[in-house]
C-alpha positions as CSV (number, residue, x, y, z in Angstrom):
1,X,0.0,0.0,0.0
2,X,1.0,3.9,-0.7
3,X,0.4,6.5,1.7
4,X,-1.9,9.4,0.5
5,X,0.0,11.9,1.9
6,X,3.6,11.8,-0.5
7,X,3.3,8.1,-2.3
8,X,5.6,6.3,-0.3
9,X,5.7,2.5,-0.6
10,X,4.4,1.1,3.0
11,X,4.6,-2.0,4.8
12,X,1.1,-3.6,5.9
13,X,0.4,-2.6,9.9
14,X,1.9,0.6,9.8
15,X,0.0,3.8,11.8
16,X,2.2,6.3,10.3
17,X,4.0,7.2,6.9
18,X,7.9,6.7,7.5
19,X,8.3,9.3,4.9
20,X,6.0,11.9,6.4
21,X,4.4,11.1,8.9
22,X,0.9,11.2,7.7
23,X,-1.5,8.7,9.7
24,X,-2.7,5.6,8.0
25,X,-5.9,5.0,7.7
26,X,-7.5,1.5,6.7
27,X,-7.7,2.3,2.8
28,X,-4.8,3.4,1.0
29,X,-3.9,3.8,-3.0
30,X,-3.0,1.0,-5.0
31,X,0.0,1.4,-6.6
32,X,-2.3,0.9,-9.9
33,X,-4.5,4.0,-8.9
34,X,-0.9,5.7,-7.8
35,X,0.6,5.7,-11.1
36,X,-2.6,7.3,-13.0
37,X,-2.3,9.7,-10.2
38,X,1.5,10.9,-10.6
39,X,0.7,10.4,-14.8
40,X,-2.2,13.2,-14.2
41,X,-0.3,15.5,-11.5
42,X,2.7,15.0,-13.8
43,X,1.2,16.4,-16.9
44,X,-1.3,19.2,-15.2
45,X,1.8,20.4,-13.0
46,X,4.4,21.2,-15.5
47,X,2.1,23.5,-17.3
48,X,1.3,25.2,-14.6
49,X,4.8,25.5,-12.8
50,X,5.9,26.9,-16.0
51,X,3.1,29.3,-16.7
52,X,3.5,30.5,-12.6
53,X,7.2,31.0,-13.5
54,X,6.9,33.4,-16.5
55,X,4.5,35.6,-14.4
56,X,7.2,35.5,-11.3
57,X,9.6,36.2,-14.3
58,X,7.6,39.4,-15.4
59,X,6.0,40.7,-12.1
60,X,10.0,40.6,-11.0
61,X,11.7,42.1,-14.1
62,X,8.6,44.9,-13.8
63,X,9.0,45.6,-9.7
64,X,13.2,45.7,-10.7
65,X,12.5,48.6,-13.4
66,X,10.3,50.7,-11.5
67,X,11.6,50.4,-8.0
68,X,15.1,50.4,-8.9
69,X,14.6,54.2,-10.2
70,X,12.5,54.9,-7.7
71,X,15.1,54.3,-5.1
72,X,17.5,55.8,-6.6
73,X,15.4,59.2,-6.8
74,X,14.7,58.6,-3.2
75,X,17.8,58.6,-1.8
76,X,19.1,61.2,-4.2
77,X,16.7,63.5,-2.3
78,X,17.3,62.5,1.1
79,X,21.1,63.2,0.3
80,X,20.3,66.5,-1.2
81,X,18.5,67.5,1.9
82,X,21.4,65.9,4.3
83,X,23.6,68.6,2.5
84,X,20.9,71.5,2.6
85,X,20.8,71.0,5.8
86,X,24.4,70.5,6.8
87,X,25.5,74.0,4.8
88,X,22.1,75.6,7.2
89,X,23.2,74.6,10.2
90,X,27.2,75.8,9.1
91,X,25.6,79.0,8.3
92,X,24.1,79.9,12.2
């Protein structure tokens, strides 16, 4: 038998997966039923891992280009006023 949890191959009269942990309850997966299930995740996953990537890919190239600037333009300001303030206080 298979536990549900993560697929690992268990001995018969186990409580718990030696892999995870998971409790085992009376009916498991057949290792049958497991290998349609991994063939299904398999397929359905790599589409979507990929599809998640290139939108982590984008959102991440698009946050670098307009927060780089942005930070830049923000410190540049908070220097400029570090000096204002420096050549004020020289003054009195």
């Amino acid at each position: 038998m298979f536990c549900k949890a993560c697929g690992t191959n268990l001995s018969d009269g186990i409580k718990f997966c030696t892999n995870c942990g998971d409790p085992i309850l009376g009916s498991q997966i057949s290792s049958k039923d497991l290998g349609r299930l991994n063939q299904t995740y398999n397929s359905s996953s790599t589409k979507n891992s990929f599809s998640q990537n290139i939108g982590l890919l984008i959102g991440g190239f698009i946050a670098m280009v307009l927060l780089g600037p942005l930070g830049f333009f923000i410190g540049l300001l908070v220097g400029i006023y570090c000096i204002y303030k420096g050549v004020q206080e020289g003054k009195n």
